[in-house]
C-alpha positions in Angstrom: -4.7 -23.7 -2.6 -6.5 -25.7 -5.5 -7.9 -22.4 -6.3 -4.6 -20.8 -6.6 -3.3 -23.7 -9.0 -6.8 -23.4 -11.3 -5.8 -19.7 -11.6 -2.5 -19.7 -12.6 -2.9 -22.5 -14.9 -6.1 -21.0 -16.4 -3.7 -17.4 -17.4 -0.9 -19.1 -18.9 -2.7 -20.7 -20.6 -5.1 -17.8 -22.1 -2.0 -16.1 -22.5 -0.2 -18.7 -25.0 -0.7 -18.9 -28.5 -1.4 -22.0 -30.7 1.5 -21.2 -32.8 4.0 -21.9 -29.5 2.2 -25.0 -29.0 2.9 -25.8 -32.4 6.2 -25.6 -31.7 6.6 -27.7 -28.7 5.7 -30.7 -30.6 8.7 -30.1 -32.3 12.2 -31.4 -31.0 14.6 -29.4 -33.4 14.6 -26.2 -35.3 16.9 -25.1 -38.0 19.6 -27.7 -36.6 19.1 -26.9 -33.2 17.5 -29.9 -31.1 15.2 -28.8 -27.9 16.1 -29.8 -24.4 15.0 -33.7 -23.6 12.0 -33.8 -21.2 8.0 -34.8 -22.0 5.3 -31.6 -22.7 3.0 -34.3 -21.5 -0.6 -33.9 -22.8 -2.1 -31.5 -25.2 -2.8 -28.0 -23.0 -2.7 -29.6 -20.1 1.3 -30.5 -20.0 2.3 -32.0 -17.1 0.8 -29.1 -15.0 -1.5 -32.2 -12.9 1.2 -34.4 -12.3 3.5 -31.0 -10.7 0.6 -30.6 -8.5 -0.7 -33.9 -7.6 2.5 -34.2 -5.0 5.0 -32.0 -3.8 6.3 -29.7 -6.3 9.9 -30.1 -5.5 9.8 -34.1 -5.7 8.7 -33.2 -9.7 11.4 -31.3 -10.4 13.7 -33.5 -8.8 12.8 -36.5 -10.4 12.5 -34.9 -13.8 16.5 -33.7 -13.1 17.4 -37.4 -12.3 15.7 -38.3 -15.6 16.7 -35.7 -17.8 19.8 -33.9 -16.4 20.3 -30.2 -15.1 18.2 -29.0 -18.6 15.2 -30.2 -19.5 11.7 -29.2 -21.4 8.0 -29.5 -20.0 4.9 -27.8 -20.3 3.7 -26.7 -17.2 0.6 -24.0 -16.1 -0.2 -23.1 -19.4 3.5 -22.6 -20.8 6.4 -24.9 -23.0 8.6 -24.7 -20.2 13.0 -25.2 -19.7 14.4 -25.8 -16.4 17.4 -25.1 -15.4 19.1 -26.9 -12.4 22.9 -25.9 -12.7 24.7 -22.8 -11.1 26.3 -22.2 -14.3 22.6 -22.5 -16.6 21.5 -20.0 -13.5 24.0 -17.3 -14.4 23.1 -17.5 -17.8 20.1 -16.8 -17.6 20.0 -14.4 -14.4 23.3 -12.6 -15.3 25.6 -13.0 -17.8 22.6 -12.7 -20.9 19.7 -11.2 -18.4 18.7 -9.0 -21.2 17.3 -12.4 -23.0 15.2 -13.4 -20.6 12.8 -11.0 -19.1 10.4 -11.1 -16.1 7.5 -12.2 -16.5 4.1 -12.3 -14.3 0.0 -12.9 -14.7 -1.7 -9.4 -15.6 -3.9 -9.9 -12.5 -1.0 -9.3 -10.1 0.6 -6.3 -11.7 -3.0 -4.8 -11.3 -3.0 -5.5 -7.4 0.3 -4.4 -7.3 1.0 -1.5 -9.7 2.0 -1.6 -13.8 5.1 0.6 -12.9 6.6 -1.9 -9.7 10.0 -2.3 -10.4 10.0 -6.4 -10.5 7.7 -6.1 -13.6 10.0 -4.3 -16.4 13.8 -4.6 -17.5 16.2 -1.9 -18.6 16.8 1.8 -18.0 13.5 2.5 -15.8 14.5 -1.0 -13.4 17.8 -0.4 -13.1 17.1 3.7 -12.0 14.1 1.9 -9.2 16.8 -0.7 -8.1 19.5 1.9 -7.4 16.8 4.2 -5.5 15.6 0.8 -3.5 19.2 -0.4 -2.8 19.8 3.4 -1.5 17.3 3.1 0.9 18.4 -0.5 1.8 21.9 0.0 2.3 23.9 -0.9 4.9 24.5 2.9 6.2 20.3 2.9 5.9 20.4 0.2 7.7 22.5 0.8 10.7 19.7 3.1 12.1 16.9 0.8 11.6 18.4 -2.2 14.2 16.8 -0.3 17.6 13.4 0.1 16.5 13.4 -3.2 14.6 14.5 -4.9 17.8 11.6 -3.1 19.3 9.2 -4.1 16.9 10.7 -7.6 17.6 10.1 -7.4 21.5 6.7 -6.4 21.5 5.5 -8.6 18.8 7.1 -12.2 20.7 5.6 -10.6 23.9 2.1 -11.0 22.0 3.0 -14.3 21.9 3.5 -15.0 25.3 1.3 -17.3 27.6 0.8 -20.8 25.8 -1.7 -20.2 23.9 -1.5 -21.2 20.3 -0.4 -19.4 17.7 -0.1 -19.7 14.1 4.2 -18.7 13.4 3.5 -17.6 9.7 1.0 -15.4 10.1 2.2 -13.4 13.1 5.7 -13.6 11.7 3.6 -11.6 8.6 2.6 -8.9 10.9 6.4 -8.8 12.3 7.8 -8.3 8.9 4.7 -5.6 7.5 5.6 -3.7 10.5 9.7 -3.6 9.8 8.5 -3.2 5.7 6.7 0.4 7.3 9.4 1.8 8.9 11.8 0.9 6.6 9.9 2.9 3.5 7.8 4.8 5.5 10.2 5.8 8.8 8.0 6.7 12.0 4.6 6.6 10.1 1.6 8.6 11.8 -0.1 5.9 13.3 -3.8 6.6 11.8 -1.6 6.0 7.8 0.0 3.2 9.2 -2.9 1.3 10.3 -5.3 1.9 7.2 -2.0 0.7 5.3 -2.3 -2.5 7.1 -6.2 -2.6 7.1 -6.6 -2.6 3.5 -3.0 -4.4 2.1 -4.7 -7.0 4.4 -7.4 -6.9 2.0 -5.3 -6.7 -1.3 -2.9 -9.5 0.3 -5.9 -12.5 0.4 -6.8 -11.5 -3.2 -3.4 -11.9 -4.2 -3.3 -15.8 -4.9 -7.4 -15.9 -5.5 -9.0 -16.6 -8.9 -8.9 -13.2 -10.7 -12.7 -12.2 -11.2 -14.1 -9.1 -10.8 -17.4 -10.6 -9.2 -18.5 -8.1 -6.6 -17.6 -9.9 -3.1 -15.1 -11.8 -4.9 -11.9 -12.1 -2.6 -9.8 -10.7 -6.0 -12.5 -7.6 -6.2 -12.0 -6.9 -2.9 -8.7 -6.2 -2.8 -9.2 -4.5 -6.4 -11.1 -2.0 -4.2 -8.5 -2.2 -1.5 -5.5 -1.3 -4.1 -7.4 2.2 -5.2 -7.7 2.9 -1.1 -4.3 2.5 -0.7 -3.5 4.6 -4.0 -5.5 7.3 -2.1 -3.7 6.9 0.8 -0.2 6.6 -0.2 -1.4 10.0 -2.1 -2.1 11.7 1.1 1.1 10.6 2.6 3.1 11.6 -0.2 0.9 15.0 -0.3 2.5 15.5 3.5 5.6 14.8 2.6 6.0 17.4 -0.2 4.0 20.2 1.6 6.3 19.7 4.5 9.2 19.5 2.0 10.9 16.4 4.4 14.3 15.0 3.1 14.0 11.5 4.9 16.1 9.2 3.3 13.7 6.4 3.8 12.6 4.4 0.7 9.6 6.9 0.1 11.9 9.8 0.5 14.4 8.4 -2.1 11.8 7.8 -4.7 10.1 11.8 -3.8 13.3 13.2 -4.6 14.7 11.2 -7.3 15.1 13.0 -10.4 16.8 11.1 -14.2 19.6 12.0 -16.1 17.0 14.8 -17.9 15.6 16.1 -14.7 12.2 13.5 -14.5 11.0 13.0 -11.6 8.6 10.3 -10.6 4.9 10.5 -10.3 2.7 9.5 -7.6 1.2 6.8 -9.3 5.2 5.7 -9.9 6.2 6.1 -6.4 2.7 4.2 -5.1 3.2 1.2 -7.1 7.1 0.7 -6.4 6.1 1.5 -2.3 3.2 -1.2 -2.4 5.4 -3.5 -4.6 8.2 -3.0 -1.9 5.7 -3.9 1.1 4.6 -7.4 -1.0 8.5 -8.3 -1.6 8.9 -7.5 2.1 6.6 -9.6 4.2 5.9 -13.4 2.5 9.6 -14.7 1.7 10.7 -12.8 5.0 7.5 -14.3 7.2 8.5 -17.4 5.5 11.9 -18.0 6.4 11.2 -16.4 9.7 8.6 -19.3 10.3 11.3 -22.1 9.2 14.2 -20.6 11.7 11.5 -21.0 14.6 11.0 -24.7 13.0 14.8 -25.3 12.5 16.1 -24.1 16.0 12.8 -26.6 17.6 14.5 -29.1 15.4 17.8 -29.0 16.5 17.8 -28.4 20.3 22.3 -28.8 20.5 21.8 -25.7 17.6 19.3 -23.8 19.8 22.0 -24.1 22.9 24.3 -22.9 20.3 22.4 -19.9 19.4 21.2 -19.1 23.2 25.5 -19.2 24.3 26.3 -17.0 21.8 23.0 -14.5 22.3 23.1 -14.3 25.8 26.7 -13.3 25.6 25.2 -10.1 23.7 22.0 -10.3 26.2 25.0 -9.9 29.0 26.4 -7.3 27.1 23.5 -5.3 27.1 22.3 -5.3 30.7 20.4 -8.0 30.6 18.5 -6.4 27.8 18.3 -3.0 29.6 20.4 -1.5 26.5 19.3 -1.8 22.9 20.7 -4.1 20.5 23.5 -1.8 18.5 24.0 -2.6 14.4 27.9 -3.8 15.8 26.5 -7.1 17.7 24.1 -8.1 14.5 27.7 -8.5 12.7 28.8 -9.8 15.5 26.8 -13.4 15.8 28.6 -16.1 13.3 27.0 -19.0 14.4 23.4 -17.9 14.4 24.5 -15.9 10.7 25.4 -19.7 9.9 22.1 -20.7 11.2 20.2 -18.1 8.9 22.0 -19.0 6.1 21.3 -22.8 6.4 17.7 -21.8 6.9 17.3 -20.1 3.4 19.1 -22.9 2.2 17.2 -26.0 3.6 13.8 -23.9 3.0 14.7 -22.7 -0.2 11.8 -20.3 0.2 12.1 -18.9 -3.8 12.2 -22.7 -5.0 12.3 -21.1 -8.6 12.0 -18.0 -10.9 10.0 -16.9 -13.7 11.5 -15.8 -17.1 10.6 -15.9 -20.8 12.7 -15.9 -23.8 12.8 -12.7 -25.5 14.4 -14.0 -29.0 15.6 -17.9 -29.4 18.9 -18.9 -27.5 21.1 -21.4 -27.7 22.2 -22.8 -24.4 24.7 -25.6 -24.7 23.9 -27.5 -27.9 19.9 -26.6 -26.9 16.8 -24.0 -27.9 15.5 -22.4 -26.0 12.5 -20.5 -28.2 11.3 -17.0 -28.3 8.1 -16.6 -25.5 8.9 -20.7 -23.9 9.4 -19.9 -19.9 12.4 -20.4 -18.4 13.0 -21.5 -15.0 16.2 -21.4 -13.0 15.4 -23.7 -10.4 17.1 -22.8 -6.9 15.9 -25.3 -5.1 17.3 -28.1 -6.7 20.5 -26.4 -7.3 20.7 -25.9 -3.1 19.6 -29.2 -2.5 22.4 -31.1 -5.1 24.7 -33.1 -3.1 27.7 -32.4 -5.2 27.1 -28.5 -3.8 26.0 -29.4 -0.1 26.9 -32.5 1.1 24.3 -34.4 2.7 21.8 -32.0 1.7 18.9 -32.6 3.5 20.6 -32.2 7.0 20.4 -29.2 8.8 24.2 -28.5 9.4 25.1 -24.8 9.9 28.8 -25.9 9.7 28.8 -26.6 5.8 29.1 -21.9 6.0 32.2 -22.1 7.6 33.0 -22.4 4.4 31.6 -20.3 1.5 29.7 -22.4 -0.9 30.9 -22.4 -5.1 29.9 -19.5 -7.1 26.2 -19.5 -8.5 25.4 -22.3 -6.2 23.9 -20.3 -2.9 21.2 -18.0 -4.3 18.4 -18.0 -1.4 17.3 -14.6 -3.0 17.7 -15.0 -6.7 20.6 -13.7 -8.7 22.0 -11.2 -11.2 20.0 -7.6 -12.0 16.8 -8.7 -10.5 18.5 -9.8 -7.4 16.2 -9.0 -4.3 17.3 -5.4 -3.3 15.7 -6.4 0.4 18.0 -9.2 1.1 19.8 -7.5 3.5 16.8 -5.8 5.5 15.7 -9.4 5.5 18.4 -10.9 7.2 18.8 -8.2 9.8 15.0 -9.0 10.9 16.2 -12.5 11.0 19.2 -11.9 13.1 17.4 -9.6 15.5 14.1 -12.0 15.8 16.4 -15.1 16.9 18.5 -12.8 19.4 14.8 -12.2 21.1 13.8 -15.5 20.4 16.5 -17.6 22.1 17.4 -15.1 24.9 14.0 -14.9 26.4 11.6 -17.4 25.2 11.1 -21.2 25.1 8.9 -22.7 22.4 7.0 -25.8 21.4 5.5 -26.6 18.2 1.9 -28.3 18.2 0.6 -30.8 16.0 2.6 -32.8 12.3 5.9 -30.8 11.9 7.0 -32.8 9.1 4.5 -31.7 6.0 4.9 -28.6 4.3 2.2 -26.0 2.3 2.4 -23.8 -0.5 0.9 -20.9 -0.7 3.1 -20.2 -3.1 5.9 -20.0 -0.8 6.7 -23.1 1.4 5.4 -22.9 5.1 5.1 -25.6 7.5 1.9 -26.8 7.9 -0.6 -24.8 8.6 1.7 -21.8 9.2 3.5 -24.1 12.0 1.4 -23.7 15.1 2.8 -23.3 18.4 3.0 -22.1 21.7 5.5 -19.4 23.4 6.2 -18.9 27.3 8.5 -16.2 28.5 11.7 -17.5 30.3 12.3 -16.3 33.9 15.7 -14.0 33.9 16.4 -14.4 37.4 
């Protein structure tokens, strides 16, 4: 973890010039005063005191101090946060094209320059439209019996009492559903040396970026070109057999622009990995915190089980697949799901820079300063949620204010997955609370990041298959 923080702090900071520094000393320009807040000390910031306790305790005490905007300077970067629904949607929506995405050079390598997550305009919005095509709801609808399955066998791994750590199987859960949704029914040799080397590329993600031979980032370095090469075979097989799928890999094969372009491997490679890396954390994550939740809250999880083993009925005991119809068809555990992306808040925050200065509200923000809508603070504000910090399912009978629910960001870079997501969420806790009982070993109360929240140590515990006689 300390490695992770040494990391990122060490490229924002190479990647910031004296000049901005300069100008965070400074508290107005031309007329226009900066946000209040403290850039703490010289290159450092406040980046020690962010990560000397719990990253969301920072925040929130600097919004109690300063109010819903404020300045720091933080990994590297002058910083302004932004912990208001309406601050969110101007920076996310309503003047997007002012603040653009930004992210350390040593993850677009692992990932792929052309990703769609890493640029704005004409090329984003023509990969977002191809992603939400293969993500749509009609896309969708076929996916629910072989996700299910996927669901089934991976909890039946789990069975026996022996420990298990929730996060990371819940990662092989959601890489598995991330295959067949880009890749459909995958030939089993691809799909395997997929997941053998995005293993690889997935522990160098977060390490310190050196190219040291048997460095954790230079191994997956070399893991990234093998799965270039083999995403090049698979896409190879796909034109020579000329297939039409409409799975996220066919709609990027047979996309073509307003002037007839079509994309080229190294295009389609890096928008397919990019895809799988959006797919599996944030899902595995909240995934992980539903199992926590539903331990938690044992009148919930009697809840849940009444209204799943209605559907379990339904289906002959299971005998019969789950159908797309029953997974819009469960509003209590939906309400459940939804309180578990807001309690977890797994995207606390997002990253954005300032492509010219903006005024926001009487404040500068200056040209290259980060910006920071920060979702968890804005789904844990009492005059939002009341009683925030309770798990309470009931507060969705209801649909929260505009701009104030945004478990999977907002506006043009809105995650195109969010969907997908919930469905594996829906399905999981069907399986889950129809024909196992859990218990969770060890603290249950602390909380990691890695960069995503997870219960501690990825929430250890133990699964036993309920007897359906």
């Amino acid at each position: 973890m300390y490695a992770i923080l040494v990391y990122v702090f060490i490229f924002f900071l190479g990647g910031i010039s004296y000049v901005a520094m300069r100008r965070g000393k400074k508290e107005v320009y031309n007329g226009v005063k900066l946000p209040p807040g403290s850039m703490g000390w010289p290159y450092i910031g406040e980046t020690l005191q962010l990560y000397s306790q719990d990253p969301n305790v920072f925040f929130t005490e600097k919004q109690k101090r300063y109010g819903e905007i404020f300045k720091t300077h933080i990994l590297g970067c002058p910083c302004v946060m932004l912990a208001s629904p309406e601050a969110s949607r101007f920076v996310l929506v309503t003047q997007a094209h002012l603040f653009k995405p930004t992210y350390p050079k040593s993850k677009e390598r692992l990932i792929g320059p052309s990703a769609i997550f890493f640029h704005q305009g004409e090329y984003h919005m023509r990969l977002r439209k191809l992603v939400q095509g293969s993500l749509s709801l009609d896309s969708l609808r076929n996916l629910v019996a072989d996700i299910s399955a996927i669901a089934a066998s991976t909890l039946d791994s789990w069975n026996g009492g022996h420990v298990i750590n929730t996060f990371h199987e819940m990662k092989k859960f959601s890489f598995e559903v991330g295959i067949l949704a880009f890749f459909g029914h995958l030939d089993s040799h691809y799909r395997e040396e997929l997941k053998k080397n995005y293993r690889i590329v997935d522990k160098g993600y977060n390490s310190f970026p050196t190219s040291l031979p048997g460095t954790p980032y230079k191994k997956a370095l070399t893991a990234r070109k093998r799965l270039s090469k083999i995403l090049g075979d698979i896409i190879s097989e796909r034109k020579e057999k000329r297939l039409l799928e409409k799975d996220l890999l066919g709609c990027l094969l047979n996309s073509k622009g307003d002037k007839g372009q079509v994309l080229t491997d190294d295009q389609i490679a890096d928008n397919v990995i990019g895809a799988l890396f959006a797919a599996q954390d944030t899902t595995a994550s909240a995934l992980t915190w539903i199992v926590k939740y539903l331990h938690d809250n044992p009148k919930l999880l009697e809840a849940v089980k009444a209204e799943q083993k209605e559907i379990y009925k339904m289906n002959n005991e299971g005998s019969q697949p789950l159908s797309w119809n029953q997974t819009r068809n469960m509003p209590f555990t939906h309400k459940v799901v939804l309180e578990s992306l807001r309690m977890a808040s797994v995207i606390s925050f997002t990253f954005r820079e300032a492509v010219s200065d903006v005024e926001y509200k009487g404040y500068l923000i200056p040209k290259g300063w980060k910006v920071m809508p920060l979702f968890r603070n804005i789904h844990h504000n009492p005059e939002y949620f009341r009683d925030p910090h309770k798990f309470d399912p009931s507060r969705f009978e209801i649909p929260p204010k505009p701009n104030t629910f945004m478990p999977f960001g907002s506006g043009v870079h809105v995650c195109p997955g969010n969907e997908l997501a919930k469905l594996e969420m829906l399905i999981i806790t069907h399986h889950l609370s129809t024909k196992f009982r859990w218990e969770v070993v060890g603290s249950q109360n602390e909380i990691q990041y890695g960069p995503f929240p997870v219960p501690y140590h990825g929430l250890p515990a133990r699964f036993w298959k309920e007897s359906t006689t």
